[in-house]
C-alpha positions in Angstrom: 81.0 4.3 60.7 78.5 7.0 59.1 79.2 10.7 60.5 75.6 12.7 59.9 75.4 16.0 60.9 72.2 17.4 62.9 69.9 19.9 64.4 67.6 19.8 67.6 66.0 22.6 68.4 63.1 24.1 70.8 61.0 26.8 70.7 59.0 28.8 73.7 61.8 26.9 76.4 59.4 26.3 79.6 61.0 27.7 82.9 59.1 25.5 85.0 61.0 22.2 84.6 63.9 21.3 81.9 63.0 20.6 78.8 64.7 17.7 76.9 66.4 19.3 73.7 68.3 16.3 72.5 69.1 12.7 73.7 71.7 10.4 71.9 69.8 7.8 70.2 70.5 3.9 70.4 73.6 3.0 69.1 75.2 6.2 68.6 78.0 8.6 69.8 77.3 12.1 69.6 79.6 15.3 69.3 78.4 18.6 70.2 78.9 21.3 68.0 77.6 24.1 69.5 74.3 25.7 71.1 72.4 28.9 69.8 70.4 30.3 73.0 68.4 32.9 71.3 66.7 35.5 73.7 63.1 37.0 72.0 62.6 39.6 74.8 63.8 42.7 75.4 64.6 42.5 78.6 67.9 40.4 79.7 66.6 36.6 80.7 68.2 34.0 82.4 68.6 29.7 81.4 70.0 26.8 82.4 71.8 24.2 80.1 71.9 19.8 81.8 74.0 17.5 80.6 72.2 14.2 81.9 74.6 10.9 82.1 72.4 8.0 81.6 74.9 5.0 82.6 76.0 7.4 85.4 72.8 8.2 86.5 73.9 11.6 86.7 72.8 14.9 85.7 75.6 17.7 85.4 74.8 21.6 85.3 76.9 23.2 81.8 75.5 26.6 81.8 73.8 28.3 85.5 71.7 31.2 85.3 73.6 32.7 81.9 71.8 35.7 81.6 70.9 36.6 78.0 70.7 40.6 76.7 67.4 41.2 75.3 67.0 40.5 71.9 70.4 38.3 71.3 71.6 35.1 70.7 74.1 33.4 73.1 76.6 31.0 70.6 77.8 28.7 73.5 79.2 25.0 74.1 81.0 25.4 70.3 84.4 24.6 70.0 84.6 21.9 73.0 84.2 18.4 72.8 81.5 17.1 74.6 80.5 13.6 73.6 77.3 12.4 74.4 76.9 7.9 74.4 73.1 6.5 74.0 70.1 8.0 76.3 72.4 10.8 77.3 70.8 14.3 77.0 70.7 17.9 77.3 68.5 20.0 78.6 67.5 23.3 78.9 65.2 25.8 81.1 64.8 29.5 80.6 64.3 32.1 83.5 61.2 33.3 82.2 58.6 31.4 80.0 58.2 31.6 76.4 61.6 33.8 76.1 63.9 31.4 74.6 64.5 29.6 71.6 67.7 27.1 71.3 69.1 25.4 68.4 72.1 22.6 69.0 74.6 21.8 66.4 75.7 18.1 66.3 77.2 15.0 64.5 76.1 11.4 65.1 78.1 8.7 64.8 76.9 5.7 63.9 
């Protein structure tokens, strides 16, 4: 089994719909390491964090309107262990358009 650690990150985080930040690719088990929600307004925003089970068929709320201080970055989802098996994803959405930038830590096993 190879361990390789990655990044997935988006920029300008819609607050429409969810936008897909990472899904486990075929034949792989994912850890999380952690998630950097970075906030580029001044003003305090909201987001939203899915987990979305693919053999479940399920979708899962992880973070609920977190609201974010202007100007800072929220370190969240780090030292737990969620696993993510192939298809399964996360998602984000951001209380107001353009505001937020994430970054997600991980390790694929493969």
């Amino acid at each position: 089994m190879a361990n390789t650690f990655k990044n997935a990150a988006l920029a300008d985080v819609s607050n429409s719909s969810y936008d897909t930040l990472y899904t486990a690719p075929s034949a792989t088990t994912t850890v999380v390491l952690g998630l950097a929600i970075a906030n580029k307004n001044s003003q305090a925003v909201t987001v939203q964090v899915q987990y979305s089970d693919s053999s479940a068929g399920t979708t899962h709320q992880l973070l609920e309107n977190v609201s974010i201080p202007g100007s800072t970055t929220l370190e969240t989802l780090a030292g737990q262990k969620y696993i993510l098996e192939t298809s399964d994803a996360l998602k984000v959405q951001a209380g107001t358009a353009s505001a937020i930038d994430v970054v997600l830590g991980v390790m694929e096993i493969t």
